[in-house]
N, C-alpha and C positions, 0 to 999 in steps of 0.2 A: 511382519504382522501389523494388521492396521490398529490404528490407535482408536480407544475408544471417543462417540465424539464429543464435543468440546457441549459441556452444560451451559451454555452460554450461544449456542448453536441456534440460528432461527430454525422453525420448524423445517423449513422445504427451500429450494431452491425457488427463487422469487419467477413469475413471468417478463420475459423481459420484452419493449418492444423490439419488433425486427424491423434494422436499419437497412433501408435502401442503401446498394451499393457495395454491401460489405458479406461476404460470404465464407462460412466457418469447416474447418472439418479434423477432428481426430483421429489418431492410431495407436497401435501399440507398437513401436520400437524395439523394443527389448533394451533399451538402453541401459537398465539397470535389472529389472527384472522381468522375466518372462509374463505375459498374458495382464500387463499392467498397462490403462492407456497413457503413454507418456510422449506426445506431441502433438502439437496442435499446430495447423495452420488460418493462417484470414489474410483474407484477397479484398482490395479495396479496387475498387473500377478507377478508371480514367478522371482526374479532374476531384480526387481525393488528397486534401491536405493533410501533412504528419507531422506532428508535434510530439516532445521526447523530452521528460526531464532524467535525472538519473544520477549515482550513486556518487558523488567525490573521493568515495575512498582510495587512497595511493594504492592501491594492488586491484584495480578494476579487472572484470573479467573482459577476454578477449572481444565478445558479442558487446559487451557493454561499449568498448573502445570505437567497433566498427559501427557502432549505431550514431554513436556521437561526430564520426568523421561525415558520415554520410549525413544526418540533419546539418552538418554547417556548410555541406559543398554546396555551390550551384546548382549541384546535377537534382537537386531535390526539391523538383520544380512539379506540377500538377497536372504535367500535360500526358504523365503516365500512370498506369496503377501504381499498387503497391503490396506489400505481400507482408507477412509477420510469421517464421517460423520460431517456436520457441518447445523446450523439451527439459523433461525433468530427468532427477536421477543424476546427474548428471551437471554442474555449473561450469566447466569449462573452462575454470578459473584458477590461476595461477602455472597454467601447464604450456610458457614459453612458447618459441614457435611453434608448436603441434597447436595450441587455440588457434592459432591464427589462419592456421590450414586448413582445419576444422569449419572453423565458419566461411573461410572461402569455397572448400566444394558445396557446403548446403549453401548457400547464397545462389553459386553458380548454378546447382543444381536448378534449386528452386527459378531462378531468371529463367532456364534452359527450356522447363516444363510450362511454365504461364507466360512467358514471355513478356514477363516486366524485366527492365533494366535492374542490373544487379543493382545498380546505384539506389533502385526506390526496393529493395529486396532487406528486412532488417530481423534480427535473431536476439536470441534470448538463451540462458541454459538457467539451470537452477538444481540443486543438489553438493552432491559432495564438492568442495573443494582440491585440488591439484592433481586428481586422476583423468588422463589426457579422454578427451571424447569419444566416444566409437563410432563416429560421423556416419559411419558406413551403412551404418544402423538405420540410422533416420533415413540419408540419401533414398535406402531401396523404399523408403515409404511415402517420397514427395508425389510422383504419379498417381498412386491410390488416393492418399490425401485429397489433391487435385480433382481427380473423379469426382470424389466425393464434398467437394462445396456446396454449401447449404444455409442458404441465410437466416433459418431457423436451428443451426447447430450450435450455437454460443453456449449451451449449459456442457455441452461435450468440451468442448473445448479448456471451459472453465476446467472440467474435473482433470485434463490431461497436465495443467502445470502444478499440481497438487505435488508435495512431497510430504512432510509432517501435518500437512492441514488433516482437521477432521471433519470440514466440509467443504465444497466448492462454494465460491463467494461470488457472488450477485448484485445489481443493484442497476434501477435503468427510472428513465423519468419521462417524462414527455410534456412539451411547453408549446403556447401558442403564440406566433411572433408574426404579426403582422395579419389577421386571418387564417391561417396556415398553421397546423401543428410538425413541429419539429420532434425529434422521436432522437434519444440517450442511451446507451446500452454499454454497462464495462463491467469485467469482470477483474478477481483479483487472485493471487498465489502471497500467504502470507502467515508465519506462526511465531517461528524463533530467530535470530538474530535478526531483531527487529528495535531498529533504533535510526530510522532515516537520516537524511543527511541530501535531501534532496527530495523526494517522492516515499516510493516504498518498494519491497518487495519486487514481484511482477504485477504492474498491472494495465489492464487493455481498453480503454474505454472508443467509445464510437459514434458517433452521430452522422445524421442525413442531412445535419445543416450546412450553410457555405461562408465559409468566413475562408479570407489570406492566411496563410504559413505564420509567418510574420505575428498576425493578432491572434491566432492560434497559442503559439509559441506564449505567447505575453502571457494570455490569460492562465493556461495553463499551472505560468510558473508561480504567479499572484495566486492561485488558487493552494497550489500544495501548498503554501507555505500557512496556509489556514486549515489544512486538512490533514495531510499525507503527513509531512512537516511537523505533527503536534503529536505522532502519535512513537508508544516506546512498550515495547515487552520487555527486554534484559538490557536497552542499553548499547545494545552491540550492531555496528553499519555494516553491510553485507559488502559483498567482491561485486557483487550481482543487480542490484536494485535498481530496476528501470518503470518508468509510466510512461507509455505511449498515448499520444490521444488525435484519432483519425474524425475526417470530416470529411465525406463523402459527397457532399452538395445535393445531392439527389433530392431532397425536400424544394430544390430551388429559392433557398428563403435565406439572405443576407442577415447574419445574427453580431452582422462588426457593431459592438460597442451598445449591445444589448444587454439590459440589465435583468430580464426577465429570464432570457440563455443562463446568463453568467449565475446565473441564481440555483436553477435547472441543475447545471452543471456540476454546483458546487456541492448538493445535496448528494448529488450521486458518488463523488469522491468523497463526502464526509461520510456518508454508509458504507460504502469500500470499507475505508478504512478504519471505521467501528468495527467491522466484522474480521478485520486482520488480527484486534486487539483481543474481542472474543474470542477466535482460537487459539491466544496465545497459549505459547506449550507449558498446557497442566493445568489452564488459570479454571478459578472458580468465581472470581469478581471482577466488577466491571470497573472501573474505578475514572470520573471525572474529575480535573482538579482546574477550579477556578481559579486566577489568582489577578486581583484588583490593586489599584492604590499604589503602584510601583511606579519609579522614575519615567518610565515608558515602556513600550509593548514589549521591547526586548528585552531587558531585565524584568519583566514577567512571566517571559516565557523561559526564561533562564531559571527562576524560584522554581515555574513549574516542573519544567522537566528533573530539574535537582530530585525533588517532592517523588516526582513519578520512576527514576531512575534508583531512590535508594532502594539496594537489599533489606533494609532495616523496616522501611514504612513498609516495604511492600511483603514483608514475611508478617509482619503486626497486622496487615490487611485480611493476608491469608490465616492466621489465627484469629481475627474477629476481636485483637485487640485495641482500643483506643488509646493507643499511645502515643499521644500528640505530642511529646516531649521528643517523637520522632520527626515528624510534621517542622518543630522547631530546631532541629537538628541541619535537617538539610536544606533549611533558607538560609542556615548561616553560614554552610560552607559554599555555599551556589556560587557566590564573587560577587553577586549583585546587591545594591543598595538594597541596605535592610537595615530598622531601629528596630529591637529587641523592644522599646517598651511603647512602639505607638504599632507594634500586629495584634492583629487578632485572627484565631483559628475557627471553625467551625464544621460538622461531621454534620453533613446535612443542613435541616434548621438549630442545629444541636450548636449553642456557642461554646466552644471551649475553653478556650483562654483571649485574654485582650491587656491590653498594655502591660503587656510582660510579664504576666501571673494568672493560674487559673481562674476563671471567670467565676465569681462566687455563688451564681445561679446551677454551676455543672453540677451533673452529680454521673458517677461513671456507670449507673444503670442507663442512662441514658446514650451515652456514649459505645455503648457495647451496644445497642439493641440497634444502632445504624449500621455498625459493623459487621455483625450479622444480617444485613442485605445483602442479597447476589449484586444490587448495582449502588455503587458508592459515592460520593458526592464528597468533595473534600475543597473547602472554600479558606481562603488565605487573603487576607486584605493589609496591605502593607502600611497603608497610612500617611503614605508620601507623594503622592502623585497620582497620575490618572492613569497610570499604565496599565494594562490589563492583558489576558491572553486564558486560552482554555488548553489545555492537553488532557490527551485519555492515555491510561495504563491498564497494567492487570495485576493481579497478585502473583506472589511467585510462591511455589510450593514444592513438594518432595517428587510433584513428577515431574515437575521442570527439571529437576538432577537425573531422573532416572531416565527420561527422554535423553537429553543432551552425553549424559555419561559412556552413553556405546551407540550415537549418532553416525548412521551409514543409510542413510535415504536413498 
């Protein structure tokens, strides 16, 4: 049964622009359940770079393994397409040699029918954990797929890596780099265990601009770690989580070591991944958390995610409570530099507490009337330094248990 969707949901799927060179199409599988669309193909033309970051966790899934061998071989060079099958229902993960067979016939399949090198041929799965794949499923679906390529299918596609999302996730931008407008397009698969460690989730982003593998690669990975990187629903890093990001050149327009790209770029991965956070499962708040004044960036982002990761702030979030004695709870346990009496807290423009004692101006009408906003704003200043760092969360609530409690995607 689909889930109702997520109050935090943008109205509509956004228009995206359509990338030269990159062409989309979904199916239904059955991979999990009958008359459900769950696999998506994109074919990148000749002379398209692919960039990949993706998930560190020690039990990586199979797809996740061979994506990573294949962005570091040689063979993953520009002079051929490239292809991206990925399917839900299904993650492919922790199921020993049968992954690994698995994504070798769809790989080969997929090469067989477009005639890319398997070597530029890269997969994805997402769903349940350690039920072995039913590859066989997909294979009879890669010909139709194919047929059907369409460089205006990207919203299909979006909706076919869905498993707990309550919407398909979107987001595309378009820059002008030299005269010449450059055209962004990435979509995202993203709800519950969602606590990156590299990117996030599934996600696919795409441009018609021309930049090397190599600066590709770079920007990429300097980017998540401002975007993808900052963001946490429960805390928990998947088997699964990969960001692909393809560059089709087709614009003909060199964007190496453009700041107006890398800009572009960035926007579109930070709304990705706003909108991962959005449909976290059950949430009903949005919740940012500034955090200043720390030793350096990364003991800032260490306060923040502590902030954003506890069960405690984040159920006081979801009751609309101000309890910032939760706030100062988990900057203490974070590891990172922290004086008790030179923070200060604040719930919006709302100051809460500062050098180590409620701020004498609070008064908790004030503090409750922030926490009752759908989007929250929670700012932390350490007092020590210039460090700084933003991360987003959500609240966690009774459907977050009743999702997760008989979870079979």
């Amino acid at each position: 049964m689909a889930l109702p969707r997520s109050p935090l949901a943008p109205d509509h799927f956004p228009t995206l622009p359509q990338i030269a060179g990159v062409r989309f199409a979904s199916a239904a599988a059955g991979v999990k359940y009958k008359d459900r669309t769950d696999v998506m193909l994109a074919v990148m033309d000749p002379g398209s770079a692919v960039a990949g970051v993706f998930t560190r966790s020690a039990t990586r899934s199979a797809p996740v393994l061979d994506c990573q061998a294949k962005l570091a071989s040689s063979d993953n060079d520009t002079a051929h397409g490239a292809a991206i099958l990925v399917n839900s229902g299904n993650s492919n993960a922790f199921t020993g040699h049968y992954g690994q067979t698995s994504v070798a016939e769809i790989t080969r399949t997929v090469a067989d029918i477009t005639g890319i090198p398997t070597a530029r041929v890269f997969t994805a799965s997402t769903g349940v954990i350690g039920e072995p794949l039913p590859h066989e499923r997909i294979v009879s679906q890669i010909a139709t797929l194919n047929d059907g390529l369409d460089g205006s299918a990207i919203e299909g596609a979006a909706e076919a890596i869905m498993t707990t999302d309550t919407f398909a996730k979107g987001a595309g931008a378009t820059v002008e780099v030299d005269g010449k407008t450059v055209s962004i397009a990435g979509i995202a698969k993203g709800s519950g265990m969602i606590a990156p460690d590299m990117a996030t989730m599934l996600v696919y982003i795409f441009t018609d601009a021309k930049i090397a593998q190599e600066d590709l690669q770079a920007l990429l990975s300097q980017i998540c770690d401002r975007t993808f990187n900052c963001i946490t629903v429960d805390s928990d890093t998947s088997t699964s989580d990969s960001l692909m990001l393809c560059a089709s050149g087709a614009a003909g327009v060199d964007v190496t070591g453009n700041a107006d790209f890398a800009l572009a770029l960035e926007g579109v991965m930070l709304d990705l991944s706003h909108q991962v956070v959005r449909d976290g499962e059950g949430a009903t708040k949005f919740v940012e958390i500034q955090v200043t004044g720390a030793m350096n960036d990364h003991d800032a982002k260490v306060h923040g995610l502590s902030i954003a990761n506890s069960p405690l702030v984040k159920t006081a979030i979801a009751g609309e409570d101000p309890n910032w004695g939760r706030v100062v709870m988990a900057i203490g346990k974070s590891g990172a530099a922290a004086d008790r009496d030179k923070l200060s807290i604040s719930f919006g423009e709302v100051l809460v507490a500062e050098k180590g004692w409620v701020s004498p101006d609070y008064k908790e009408a004030d503090g409750a009337a922030e926490m009752a906003k759908t989007e929250i704003v929670i700012k932390v200043d350490l007092g020590l330094a210039e460090g700084k760092s933003t991360v987003w969360t959500c609240d966690l609530t009774h459907q977050y248990i009743s999702i997760n409690a008989d979870y079979r995607s």
